[in-house]
Each structure stands twice: as structure tokens, then as C-alpha cells.
C-alpha positions in Angstrom: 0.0 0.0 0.0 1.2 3.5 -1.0 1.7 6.0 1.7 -0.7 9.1 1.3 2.1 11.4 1.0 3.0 9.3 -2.3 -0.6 8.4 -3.4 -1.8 10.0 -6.9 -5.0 11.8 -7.1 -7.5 10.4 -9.5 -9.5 12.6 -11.9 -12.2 10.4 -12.8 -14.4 11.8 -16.3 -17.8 9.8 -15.9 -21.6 10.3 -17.3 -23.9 10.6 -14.2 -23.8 9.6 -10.0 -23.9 6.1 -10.5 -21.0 6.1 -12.5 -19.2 8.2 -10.1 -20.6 5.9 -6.9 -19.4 2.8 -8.6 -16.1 3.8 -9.2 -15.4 5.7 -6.3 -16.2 2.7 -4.0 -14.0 0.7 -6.0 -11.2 3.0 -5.2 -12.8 3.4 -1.6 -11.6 -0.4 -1.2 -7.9 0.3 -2.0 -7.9 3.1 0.9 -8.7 6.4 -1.2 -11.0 8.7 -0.2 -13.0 11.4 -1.4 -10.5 14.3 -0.5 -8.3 12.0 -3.5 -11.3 12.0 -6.3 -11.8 14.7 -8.2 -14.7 13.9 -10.7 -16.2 15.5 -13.8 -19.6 14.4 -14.3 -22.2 15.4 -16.9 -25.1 17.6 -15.0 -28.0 16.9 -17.8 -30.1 13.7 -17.5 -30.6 11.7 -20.7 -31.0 11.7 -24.3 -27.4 10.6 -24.5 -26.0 13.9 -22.4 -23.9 11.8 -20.5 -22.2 9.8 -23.2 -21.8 13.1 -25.2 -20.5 15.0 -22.6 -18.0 12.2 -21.8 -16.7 12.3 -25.4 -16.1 16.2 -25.9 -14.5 16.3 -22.4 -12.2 13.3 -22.5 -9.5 14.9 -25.0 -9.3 17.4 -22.6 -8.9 15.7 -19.7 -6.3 13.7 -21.1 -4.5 16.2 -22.2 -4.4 17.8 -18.5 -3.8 14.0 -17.1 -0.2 14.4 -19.3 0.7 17.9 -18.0 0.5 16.3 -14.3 1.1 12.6 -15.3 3.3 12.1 -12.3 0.2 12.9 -9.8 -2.9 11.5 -11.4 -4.3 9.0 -13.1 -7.5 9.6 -15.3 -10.8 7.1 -15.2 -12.9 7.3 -18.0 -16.7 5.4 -17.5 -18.5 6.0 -20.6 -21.2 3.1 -21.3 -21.2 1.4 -25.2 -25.0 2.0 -25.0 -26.0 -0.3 -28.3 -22.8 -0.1 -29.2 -19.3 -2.3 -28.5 -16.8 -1.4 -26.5 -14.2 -1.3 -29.3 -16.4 1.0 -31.2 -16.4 3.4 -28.0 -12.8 3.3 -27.7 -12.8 4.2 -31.0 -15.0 7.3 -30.5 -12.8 8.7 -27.3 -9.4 8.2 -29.9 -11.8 9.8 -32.4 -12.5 12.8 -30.1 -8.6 13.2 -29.9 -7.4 13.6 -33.0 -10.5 15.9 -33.8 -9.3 18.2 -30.8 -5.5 17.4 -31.9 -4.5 15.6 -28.7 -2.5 12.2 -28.6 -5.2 9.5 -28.3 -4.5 7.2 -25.5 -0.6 5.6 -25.4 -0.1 2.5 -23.8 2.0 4.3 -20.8 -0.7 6.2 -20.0 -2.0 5.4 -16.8 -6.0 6.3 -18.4 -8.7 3.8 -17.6 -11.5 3.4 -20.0 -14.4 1.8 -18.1 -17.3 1.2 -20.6 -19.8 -1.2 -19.2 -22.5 -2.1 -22.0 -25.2 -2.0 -22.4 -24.9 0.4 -19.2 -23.1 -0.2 -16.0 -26.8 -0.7 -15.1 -26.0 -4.8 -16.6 -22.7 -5.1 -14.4 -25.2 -4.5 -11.1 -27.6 -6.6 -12.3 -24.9 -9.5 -13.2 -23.2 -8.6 -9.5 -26.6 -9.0 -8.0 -26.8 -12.3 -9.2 -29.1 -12.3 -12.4 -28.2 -14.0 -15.8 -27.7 -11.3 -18.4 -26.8 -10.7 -21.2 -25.2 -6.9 -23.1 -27.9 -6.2 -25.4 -31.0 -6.1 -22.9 -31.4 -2.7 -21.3 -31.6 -3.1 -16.9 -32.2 -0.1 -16.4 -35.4 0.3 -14.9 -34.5 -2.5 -12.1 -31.3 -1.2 -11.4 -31.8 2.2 -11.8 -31.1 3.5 -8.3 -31.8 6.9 -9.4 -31.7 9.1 -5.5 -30.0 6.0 -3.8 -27.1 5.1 -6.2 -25.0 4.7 -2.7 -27.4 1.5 -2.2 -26.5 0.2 -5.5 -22.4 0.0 -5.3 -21.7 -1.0 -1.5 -21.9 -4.9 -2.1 -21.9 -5.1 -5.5 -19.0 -3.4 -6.2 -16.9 -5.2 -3.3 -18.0 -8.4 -5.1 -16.7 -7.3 -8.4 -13.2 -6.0 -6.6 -12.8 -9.3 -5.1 -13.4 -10.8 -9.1 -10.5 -8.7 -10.0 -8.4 -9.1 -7.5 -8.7 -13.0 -7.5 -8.4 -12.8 -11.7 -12.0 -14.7 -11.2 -14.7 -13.7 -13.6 -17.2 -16.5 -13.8 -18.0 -17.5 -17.2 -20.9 -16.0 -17.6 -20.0 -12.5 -16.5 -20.5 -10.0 -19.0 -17.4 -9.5 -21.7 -17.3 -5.5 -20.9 -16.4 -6.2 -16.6 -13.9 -8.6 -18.1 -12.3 -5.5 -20.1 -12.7 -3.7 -17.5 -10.9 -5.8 -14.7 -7.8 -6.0 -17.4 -8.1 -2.0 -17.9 -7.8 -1.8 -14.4 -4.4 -3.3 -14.7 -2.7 -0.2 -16.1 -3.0 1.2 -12.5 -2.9 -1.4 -10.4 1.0 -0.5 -9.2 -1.1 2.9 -8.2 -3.8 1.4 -6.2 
């Protein structure tokens, strides 16, 4: 474990709360706290806001992330929505070169989080249910005013996953991506 005098902050660039909750508990259970978060977070509520604003801020942010490299590390949780996960990275090294900013290098310690359909699936697959990343969860794992309820257990379930290298079979291909992006930090956490 890092001392805090030599812990990095972590800027994390997300769509909405629950985005924010789920990560920030997941960091929570390597000893950060909130005074080490700082979080950009889209303000509007649907109609794709949250993706959108996720996409014109990200070249941005990682531009910023490279001026300060040696005391951040940038999260990025943008869900695929209908789309893949590939074709989201895609659109974030798309954003880049449209703003005229290095997309993504491999040394950059830059997580991309992108749960598909929405994170919404993750919860429901770390609560227990089948699923699969096409059907939409959202209205039974909406948490919407409680997203604190949604991430306590569920989230220390998925941390033990990655920590053990143990996905279940089943789980859904986007938390697998996931555990393995969380690799680029994991000499941080």
C-alpha cells in the first residue's frame, strides 16, 4: 500500500452519480477517499448527455492527465449504450485527434471503463441475475436518488473478481475489459 504522501490523485471523467458511486467505492476499497477524487460528471439527465458529454471532455482531460502525469491517473466510464466497446474506444481516440490531442498511449495510466449495455448490466450481473449486453436493466437497477445502495456490495464483489483474476464465465465481456483496464494502475492502487 502506498503512503498518502505518495498516493496519486484520480481525476475520474464519468456520465452521471452512479458512474461516479461505482467507481469511487471501488477506489474506496484500496484506501482512497474522497479528498483524492476529483470527478467531472455530466449535470444533464438523458438523451445521451452523459455519453456526449463524456466524449467532448475526454480529449481534454487527457491532455491535463499528461501535463500532471506524475500525480494523477484519469478514469474514464463512458457506457457502449448499443454499441461495442471497441467502437467506444474508437469514439474517445476519435474525439482526440479531432481536438488534436495524442489519443490514449499504452504508458498512460488512463482507464477506459465502458460497461455495455450500461453499468446498469454489471449491477444486475453482481446481484446475481443471468444477463446478457444487449438487454437494457435499467429500470430494475436504476437506483436513481439511492445510487449509494446500488455499489456497497456489488462493487466489493466485483473488486474481489479482479483481485482473485476470477470472472465467472458467464460474466458479461465489458467487466472482463474492465478488470484487465484496471491493470494499467494497479501499481497505483
Amino acid at each position: 500500500m502506498m503512503s498518502k504522501a505518495s498516493r496519486v490523485g484520480v481525476v475520474i471523467l464519468c456520465e452521471d452519480k452512479l458512474h461516479r458511486v461505482f467507481v469511487t467505492r471501488f477506489l474506496k476499497l484500496h484506501d482512497y477517499t474522497e479528498h483524492d477524487f476529483r470527478v467531472e460528471q455530466c449535470s444533464a439527465r438523458g438523451g445521451g448527455a452523459g455519453e456526449s458529454f463524456v466524449r467532448r471532455n475526454y480529449p481534454n482531460q487527457l491532455k491535463a492527465y499528461r501535463s500532471r502525469q506524475a500525480k494523477t491517473f484519469l478514469i474514464v466510464v463512458i457506457d457502449a449504450d448499443t454499441r461495442s466497446v471497441s467502437d467506444r474506444q474508437a469514439q474517445l481516440g476519435q474525439a482526440c485527434r479531432e481536438a488534436s490531442v495524442q489519443p490514449r498511449q499504452d504508458a498512460d495510466l488512463v482507464v477506459h471503463v465502458i460497461p455495455r449495455r450500461a453499468i446498469n448490466t454489471w449491477l444486475a450481473f453482481l446481484d446475481g441475475e443471468p444477463v446478457d449486453e444487449t438487454t437494457d436493466y435499467g429500470h430494475r437497477y436504476a437506483f436513481r436518488g439511492r445510487e449509494g445502495d446500488a455499489s456497497r456490495r456489488l462493487v466489493k464483489r466485483l473488486h474481489e473478481m479482479c483481485q482473485a483474476g476470477d470472472l465467472p464465465e458467464d460474466a458479461p465481456p465489458s467487466l472482463g475489459h474492465a478488470c484487465r483496464e484496471f491493470e494499467r494502475i494497479k501499481n497505483r492502487l
